[in-house]
PDB file of N, CA, C and O in Angstrom, chain B, residues numbered from 101:
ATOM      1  N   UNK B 101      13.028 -11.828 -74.528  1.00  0.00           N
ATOM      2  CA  UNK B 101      12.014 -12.761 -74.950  1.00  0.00           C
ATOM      3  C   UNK B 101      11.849 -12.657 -76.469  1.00  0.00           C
ATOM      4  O   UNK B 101      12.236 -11.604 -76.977  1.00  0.00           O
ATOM      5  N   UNK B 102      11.300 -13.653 -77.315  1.00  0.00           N
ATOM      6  CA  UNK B 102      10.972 -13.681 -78.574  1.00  0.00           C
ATOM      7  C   UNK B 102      10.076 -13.314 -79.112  1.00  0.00           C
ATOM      8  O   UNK B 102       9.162 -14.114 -78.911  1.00  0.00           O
ATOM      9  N   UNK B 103       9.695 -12.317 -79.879  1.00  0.00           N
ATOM     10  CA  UNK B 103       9.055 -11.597 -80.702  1.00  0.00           C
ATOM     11  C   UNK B 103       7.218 -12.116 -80.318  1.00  0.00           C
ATOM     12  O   UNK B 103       6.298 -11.331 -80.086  1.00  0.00           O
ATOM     13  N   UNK B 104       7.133 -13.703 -80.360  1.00  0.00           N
ATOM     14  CA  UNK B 104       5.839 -14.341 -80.016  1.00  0.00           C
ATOM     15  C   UNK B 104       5.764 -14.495 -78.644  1.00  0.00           C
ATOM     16  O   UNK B 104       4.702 -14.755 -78.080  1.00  0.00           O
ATOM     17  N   UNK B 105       7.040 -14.322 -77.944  1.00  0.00           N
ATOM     18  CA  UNK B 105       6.905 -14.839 -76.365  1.00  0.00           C
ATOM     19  C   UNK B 105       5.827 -14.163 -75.441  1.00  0.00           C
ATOM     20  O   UNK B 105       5.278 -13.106 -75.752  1.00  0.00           O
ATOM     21  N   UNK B 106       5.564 -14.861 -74.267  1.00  0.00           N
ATOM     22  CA  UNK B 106       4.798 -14.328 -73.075  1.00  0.00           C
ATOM     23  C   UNK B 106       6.000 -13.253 -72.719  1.00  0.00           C
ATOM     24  O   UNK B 106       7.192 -13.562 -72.735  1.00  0.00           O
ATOM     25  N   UNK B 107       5.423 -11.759 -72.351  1.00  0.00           N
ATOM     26  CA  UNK B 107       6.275 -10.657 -71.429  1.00  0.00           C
ATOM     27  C   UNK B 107       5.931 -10.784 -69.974  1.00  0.00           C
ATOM     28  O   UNK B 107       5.129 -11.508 -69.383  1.00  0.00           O
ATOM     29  N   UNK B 108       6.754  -9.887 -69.583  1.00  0.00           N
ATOM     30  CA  UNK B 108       6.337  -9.493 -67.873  1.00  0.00           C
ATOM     31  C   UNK B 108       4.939  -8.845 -67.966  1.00  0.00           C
ATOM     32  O   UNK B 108       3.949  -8.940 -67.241  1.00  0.00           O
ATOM     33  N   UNK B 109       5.137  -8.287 -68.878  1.00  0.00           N
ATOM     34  CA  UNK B 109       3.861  -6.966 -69.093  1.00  0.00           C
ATOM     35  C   UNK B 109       2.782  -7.753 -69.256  1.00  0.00           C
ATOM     36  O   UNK B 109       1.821  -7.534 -68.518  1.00  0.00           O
ATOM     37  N   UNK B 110       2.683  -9.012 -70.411  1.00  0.00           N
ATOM     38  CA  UNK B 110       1.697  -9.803 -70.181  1.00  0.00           C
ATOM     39  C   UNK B 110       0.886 -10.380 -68.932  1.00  0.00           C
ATOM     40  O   UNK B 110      -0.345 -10.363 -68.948  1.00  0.00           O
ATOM     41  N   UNK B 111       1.418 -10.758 -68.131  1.00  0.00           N
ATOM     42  CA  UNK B 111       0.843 -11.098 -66.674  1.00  0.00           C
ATOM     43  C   UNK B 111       0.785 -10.703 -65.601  1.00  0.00           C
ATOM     44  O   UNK B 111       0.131 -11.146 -64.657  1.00  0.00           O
ATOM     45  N   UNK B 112       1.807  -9.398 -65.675  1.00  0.00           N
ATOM     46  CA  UNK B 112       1.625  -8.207 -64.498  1.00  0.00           C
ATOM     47  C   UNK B 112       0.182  -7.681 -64.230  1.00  0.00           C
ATOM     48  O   UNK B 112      -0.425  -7.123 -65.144  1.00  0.00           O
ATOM     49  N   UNK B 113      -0.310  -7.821 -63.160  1.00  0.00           N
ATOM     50  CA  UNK B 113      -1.189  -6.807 -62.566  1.00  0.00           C
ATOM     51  C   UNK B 113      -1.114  -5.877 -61.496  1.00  0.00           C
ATOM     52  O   UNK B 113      -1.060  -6.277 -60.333  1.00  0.00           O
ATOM     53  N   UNK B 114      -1.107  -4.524 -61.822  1.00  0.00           N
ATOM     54  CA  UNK B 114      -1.028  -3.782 -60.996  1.00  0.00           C
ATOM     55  C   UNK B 114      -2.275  -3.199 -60.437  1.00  0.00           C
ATOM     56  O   UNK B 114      -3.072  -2.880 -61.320  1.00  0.00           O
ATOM     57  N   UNK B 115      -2.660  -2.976 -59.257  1.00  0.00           N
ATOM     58  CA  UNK B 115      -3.416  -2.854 -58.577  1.00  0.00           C
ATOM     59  C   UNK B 115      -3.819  -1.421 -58.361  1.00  0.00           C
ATOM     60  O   UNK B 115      -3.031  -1.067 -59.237  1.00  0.00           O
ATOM     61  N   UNK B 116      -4.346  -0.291 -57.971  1.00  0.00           N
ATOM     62  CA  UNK B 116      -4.729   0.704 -57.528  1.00  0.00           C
ATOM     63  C   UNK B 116      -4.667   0.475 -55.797  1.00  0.00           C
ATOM     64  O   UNK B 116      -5.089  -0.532 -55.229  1.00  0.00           O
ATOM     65  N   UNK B 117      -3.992   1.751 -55.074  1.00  0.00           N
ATOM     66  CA  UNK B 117      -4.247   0.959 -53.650  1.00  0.00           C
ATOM     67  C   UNK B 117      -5.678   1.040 -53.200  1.00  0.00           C
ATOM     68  O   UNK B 117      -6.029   0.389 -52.216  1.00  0.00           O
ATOM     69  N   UNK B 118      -6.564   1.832 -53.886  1.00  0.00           N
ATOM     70  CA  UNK B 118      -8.487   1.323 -53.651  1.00  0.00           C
ATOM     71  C   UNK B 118      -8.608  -0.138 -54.269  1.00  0.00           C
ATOM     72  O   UNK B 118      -9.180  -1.091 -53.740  1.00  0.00           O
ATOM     73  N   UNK B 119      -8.064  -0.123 -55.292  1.00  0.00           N
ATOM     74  CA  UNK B 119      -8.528  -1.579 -55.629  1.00  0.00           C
ATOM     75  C   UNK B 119      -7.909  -2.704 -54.848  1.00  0.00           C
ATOM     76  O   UNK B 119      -8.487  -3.790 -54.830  1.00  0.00           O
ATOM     77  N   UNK B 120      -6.583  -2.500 -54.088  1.00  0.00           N
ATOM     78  CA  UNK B 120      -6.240  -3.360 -53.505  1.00  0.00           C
ATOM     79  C   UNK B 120      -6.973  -3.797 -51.781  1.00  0.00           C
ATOM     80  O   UNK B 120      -7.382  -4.833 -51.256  1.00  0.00           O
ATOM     81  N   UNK B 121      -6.857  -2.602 -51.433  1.00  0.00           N
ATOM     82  CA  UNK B 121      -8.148  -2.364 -49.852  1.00  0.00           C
ATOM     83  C   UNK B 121      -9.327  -3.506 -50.602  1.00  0.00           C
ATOM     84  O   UNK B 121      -9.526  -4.391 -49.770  1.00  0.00           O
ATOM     85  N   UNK B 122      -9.693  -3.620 -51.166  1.00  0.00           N
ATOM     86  CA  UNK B 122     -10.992  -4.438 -51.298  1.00  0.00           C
ATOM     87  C   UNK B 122     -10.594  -5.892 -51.210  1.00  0.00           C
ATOM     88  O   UNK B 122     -11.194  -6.715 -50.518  1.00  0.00           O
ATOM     89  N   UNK B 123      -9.481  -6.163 -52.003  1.00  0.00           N
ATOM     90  CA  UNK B 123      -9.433  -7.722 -51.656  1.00  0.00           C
ATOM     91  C   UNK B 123      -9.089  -7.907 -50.428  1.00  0.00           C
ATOM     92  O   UNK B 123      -8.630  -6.992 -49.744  1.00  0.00           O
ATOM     93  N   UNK B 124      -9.310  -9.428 -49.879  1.00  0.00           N
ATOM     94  CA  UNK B 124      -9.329  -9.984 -49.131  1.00  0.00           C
ATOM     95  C   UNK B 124      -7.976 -10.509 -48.509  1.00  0.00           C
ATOM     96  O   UNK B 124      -7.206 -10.282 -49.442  1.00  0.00           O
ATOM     97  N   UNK B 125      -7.410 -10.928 -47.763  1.00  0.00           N
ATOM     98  CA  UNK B 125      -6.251 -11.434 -47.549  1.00  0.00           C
ATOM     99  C   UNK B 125      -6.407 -12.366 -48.128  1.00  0.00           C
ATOM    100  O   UNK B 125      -6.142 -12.071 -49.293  1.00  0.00           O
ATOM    101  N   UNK B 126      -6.804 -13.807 -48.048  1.00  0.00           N
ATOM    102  CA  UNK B 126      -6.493 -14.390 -49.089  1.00  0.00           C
ATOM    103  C   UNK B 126      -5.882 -14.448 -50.533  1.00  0.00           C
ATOM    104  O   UNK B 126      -4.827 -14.986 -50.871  1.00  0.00           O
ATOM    105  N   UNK B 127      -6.962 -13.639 -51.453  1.00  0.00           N
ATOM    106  CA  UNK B 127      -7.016 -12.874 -52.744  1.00  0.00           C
ATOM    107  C   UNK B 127      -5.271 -12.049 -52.726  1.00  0.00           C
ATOM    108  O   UNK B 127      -4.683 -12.076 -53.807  1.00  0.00           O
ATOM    109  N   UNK B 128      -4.621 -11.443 -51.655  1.00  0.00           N
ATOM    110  CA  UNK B 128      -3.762 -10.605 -51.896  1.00  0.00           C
ATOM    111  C   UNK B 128      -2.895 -11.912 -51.684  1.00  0.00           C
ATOM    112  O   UNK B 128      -2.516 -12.283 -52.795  1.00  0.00           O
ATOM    113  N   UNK B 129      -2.590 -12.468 -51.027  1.00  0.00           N
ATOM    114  CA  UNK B 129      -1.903 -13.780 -50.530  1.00  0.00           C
ATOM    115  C   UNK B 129      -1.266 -14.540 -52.083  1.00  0.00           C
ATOM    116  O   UNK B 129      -0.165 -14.763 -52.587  1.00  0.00           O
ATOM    117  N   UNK B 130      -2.916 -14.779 -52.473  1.00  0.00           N
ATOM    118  CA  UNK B 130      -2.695 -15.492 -54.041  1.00  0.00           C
ATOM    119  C   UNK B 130      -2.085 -14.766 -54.889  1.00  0.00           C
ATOM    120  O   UNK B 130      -1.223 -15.315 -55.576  1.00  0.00           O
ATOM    121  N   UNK B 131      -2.342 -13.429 -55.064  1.00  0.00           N
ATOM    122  CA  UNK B 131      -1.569 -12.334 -56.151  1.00  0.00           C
ATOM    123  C   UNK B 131       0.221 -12.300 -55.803  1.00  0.00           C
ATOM    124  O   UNK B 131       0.992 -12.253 -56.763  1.00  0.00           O
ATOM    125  N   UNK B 132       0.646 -12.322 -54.688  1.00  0.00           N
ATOM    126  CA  UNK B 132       1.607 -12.041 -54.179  1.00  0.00           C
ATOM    127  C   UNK B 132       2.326 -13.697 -54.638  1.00  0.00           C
ATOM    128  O   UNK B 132       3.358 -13.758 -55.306  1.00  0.00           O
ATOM    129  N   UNK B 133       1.709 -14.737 -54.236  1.00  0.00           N
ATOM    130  CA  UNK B 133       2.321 -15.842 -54.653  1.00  0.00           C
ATOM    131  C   UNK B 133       2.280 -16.057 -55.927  1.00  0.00           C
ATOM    132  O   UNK B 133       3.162 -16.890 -56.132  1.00  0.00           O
ATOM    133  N   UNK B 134       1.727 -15.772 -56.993  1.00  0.00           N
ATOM    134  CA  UNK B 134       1.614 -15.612 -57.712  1.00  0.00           C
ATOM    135  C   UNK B 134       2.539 -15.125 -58.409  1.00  0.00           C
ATOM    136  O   UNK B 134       3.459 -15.856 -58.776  1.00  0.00           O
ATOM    137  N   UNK B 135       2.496 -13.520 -58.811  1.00  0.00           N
ATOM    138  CA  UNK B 135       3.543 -12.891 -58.935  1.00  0.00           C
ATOM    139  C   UNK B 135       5.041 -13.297 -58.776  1.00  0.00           C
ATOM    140  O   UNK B 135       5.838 -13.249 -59.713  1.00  0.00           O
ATOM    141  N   UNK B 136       5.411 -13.765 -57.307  1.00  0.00           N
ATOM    142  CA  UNK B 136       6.298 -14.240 -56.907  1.00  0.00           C
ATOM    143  C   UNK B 136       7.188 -15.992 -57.880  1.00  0.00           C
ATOM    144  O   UNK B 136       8.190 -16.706 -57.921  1.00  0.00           O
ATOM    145  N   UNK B 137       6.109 -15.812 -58.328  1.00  0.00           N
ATOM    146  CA  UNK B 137       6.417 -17.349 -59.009  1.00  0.00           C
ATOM    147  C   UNK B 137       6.873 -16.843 -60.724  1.00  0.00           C
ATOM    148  O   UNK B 137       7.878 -17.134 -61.372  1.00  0.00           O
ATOM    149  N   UNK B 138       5.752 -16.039 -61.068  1.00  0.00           N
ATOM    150  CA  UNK B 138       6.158 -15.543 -61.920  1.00  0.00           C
ATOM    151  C   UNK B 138       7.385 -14.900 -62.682  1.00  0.00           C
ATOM    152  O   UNK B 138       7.751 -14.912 -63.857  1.00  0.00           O
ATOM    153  N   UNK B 139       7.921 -14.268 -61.380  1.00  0.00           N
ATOM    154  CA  UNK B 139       9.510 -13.344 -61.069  1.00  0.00           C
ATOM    155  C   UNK B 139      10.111 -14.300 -61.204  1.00  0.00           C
ATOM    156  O   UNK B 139      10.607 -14.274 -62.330  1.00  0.00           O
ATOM    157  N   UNK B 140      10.528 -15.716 -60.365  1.00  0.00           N
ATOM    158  CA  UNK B 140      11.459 -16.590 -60.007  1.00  0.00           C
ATOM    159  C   UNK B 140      11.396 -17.139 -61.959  1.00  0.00           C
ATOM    160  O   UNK B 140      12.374 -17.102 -62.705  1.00  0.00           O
ATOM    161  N   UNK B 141      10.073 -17.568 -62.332  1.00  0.00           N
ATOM    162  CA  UNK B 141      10.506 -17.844 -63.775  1.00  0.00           C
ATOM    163  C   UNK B 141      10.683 -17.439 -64.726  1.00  0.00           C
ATOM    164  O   UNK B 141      10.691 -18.065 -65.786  1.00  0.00           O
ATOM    165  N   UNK B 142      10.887 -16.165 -64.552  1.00  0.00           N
ATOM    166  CA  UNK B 142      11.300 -16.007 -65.854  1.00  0.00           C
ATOM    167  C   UNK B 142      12.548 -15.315 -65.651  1.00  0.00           C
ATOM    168  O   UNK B 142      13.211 -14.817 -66.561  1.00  0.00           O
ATOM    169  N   UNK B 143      12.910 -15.298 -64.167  1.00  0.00           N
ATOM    170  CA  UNK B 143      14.510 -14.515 -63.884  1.00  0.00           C
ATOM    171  C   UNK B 143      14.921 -16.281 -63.949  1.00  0.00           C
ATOM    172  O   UNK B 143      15.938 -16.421 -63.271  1.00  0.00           O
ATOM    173  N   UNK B 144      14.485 -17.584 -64.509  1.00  0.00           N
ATOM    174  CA  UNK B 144      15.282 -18.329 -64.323  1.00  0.00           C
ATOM    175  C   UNK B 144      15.436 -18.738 -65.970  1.00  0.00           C
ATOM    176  O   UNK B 144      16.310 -19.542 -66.295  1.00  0.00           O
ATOM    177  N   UNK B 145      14.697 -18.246 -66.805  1.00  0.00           N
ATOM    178  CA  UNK B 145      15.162 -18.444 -68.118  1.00  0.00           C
ATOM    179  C   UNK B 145      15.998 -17.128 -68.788  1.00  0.00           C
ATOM    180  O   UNK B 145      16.194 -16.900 -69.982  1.00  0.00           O
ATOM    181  N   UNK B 146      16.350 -16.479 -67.807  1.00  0.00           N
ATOM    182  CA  UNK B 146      17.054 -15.278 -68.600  1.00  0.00           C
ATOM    183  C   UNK B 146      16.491 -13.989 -68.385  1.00  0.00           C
ATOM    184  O   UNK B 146      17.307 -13.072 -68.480  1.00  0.00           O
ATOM    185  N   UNK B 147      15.393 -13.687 -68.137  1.00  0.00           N
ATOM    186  CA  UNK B 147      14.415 -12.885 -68.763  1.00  0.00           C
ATOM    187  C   UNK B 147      15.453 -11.497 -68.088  1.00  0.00           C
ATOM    188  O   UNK B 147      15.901 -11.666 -66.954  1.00  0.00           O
ATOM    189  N   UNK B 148      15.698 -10.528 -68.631  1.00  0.00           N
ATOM    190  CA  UNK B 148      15.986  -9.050 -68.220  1.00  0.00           C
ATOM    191  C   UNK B 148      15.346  -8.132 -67.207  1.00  0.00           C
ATOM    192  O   UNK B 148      14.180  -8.380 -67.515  1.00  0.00           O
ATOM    193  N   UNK B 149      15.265  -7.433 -66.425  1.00  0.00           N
ATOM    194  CA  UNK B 149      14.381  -7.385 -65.355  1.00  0.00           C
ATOM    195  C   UNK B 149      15.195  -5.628 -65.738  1.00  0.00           C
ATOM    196  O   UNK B 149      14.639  -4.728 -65.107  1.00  0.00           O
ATOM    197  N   UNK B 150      16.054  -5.285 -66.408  1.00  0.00           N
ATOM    198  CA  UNK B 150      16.891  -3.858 -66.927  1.00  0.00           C
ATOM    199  C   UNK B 150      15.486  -3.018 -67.178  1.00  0.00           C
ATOM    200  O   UNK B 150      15.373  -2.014 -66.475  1.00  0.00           O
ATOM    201  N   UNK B 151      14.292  -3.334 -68.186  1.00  0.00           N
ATOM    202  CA  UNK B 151      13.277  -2.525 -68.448  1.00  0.00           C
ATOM    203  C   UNK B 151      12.251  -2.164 -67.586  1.00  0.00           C
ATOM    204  O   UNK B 151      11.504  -1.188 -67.515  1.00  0.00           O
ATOM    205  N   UNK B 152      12.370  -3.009 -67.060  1.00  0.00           N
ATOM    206  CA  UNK B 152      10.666  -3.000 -66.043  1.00  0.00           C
ATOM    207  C   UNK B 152      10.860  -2.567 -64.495  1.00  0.00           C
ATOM    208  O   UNK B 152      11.704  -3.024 -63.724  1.00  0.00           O
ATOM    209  N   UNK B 153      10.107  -1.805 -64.280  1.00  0.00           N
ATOM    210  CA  UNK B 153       9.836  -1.372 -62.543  1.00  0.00           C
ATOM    211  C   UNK B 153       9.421  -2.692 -61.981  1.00  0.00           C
ATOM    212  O   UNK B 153       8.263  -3.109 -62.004  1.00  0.00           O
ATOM    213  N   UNK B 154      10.515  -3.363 -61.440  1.00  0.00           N
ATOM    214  CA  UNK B 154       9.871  -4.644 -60.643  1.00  0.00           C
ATOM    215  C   UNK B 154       9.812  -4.071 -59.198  1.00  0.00           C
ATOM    216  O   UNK B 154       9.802  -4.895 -58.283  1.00  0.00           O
ATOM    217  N   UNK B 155       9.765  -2.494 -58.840  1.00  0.00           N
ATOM    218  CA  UNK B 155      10.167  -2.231 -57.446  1.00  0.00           C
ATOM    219  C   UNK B 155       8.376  -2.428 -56.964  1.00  0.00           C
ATOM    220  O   UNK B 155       8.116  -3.005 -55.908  1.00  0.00           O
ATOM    221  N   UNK B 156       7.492  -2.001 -57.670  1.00  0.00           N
ATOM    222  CA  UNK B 156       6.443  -2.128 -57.339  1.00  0.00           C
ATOM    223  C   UNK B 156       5.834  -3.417 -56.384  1.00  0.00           C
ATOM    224  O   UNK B 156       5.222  -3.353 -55.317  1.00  0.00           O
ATOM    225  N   UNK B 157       6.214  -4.522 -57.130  1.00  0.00           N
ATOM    226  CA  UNK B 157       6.074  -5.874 -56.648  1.00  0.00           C
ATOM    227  C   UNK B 157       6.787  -6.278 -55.385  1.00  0.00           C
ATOM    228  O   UNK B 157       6.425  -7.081 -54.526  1.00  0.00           O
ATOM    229  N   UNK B 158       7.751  -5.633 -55.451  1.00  0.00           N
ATOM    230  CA  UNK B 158       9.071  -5.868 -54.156  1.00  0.00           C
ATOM    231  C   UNK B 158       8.823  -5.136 -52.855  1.00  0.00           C
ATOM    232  O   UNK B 158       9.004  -5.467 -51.683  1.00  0.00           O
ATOM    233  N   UNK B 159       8.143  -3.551 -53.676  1.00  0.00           N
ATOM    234  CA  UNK B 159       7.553  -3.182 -52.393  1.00  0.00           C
ATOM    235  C   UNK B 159       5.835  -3.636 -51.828  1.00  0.00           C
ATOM    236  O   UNK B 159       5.338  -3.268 -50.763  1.00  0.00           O
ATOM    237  N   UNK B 160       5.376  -4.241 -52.547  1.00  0.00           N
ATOM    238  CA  UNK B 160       3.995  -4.663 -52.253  1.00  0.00           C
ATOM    239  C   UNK B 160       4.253  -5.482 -51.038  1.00  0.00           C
ATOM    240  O   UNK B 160       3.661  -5.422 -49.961  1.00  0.00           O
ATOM    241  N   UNK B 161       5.371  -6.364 -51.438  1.00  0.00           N
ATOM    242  CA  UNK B 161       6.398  -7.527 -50.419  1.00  0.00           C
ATOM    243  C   UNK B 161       6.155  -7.228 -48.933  1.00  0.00           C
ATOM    244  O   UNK B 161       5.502  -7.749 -48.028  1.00  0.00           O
ATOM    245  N   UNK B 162       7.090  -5.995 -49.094  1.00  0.00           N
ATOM    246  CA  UNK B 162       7.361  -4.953 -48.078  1.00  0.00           C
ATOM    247  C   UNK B 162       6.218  -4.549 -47.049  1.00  0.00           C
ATOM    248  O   UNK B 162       6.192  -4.730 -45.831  1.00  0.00           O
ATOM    249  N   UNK B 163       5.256  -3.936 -47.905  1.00  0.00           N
ATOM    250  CA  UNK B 163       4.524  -3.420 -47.240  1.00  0.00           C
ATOM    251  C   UNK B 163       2.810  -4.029 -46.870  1.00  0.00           C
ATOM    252  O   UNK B 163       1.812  -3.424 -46.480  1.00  0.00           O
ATOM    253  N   UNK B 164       3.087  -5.707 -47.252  1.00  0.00           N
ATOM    254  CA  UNK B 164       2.078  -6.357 -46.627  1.00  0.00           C
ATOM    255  C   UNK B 164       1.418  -6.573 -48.109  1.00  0.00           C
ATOM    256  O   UNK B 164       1.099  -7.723 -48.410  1.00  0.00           O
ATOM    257  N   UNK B 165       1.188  -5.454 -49.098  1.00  0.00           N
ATOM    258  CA  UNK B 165       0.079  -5.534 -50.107  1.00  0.00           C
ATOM    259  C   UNK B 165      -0.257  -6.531 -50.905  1.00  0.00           C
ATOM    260  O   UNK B 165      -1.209  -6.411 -51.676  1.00  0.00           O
TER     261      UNK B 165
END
């Protein structure tokens, strides 16, 4: 990305699993789609995915969160 660009790091939120127990299914539903949209765009302009723990997100996938 470019020096001014939006990062991953910019719009990542990572959760605590206490903080995650509190939301709602919905609320986790939206984060997850969310996220998910996020991944697809910017793995579709190039973006490097080499720096960042995207396993977090992949396993949230996984495990319902």
């Amino acid at each position: 990305m470019t020096e001014n660009g939006m990062t991953y790091d910019d719009v990542h939120v990572n959760f605590t699993g206490e903080e995650w127990a509190l939301l709602d299914p919905s609320q986790k539903k939206l984060y997850k789609d969310v996220m998910l949209e996020t991944y697809r765009n910017l793995t579709a302009i190039g973006y490097s995915w080499e720096d960042h723990n995207i396993e977090h997100f992949q396993g949230s996938r996984r495990h319902g969160r």
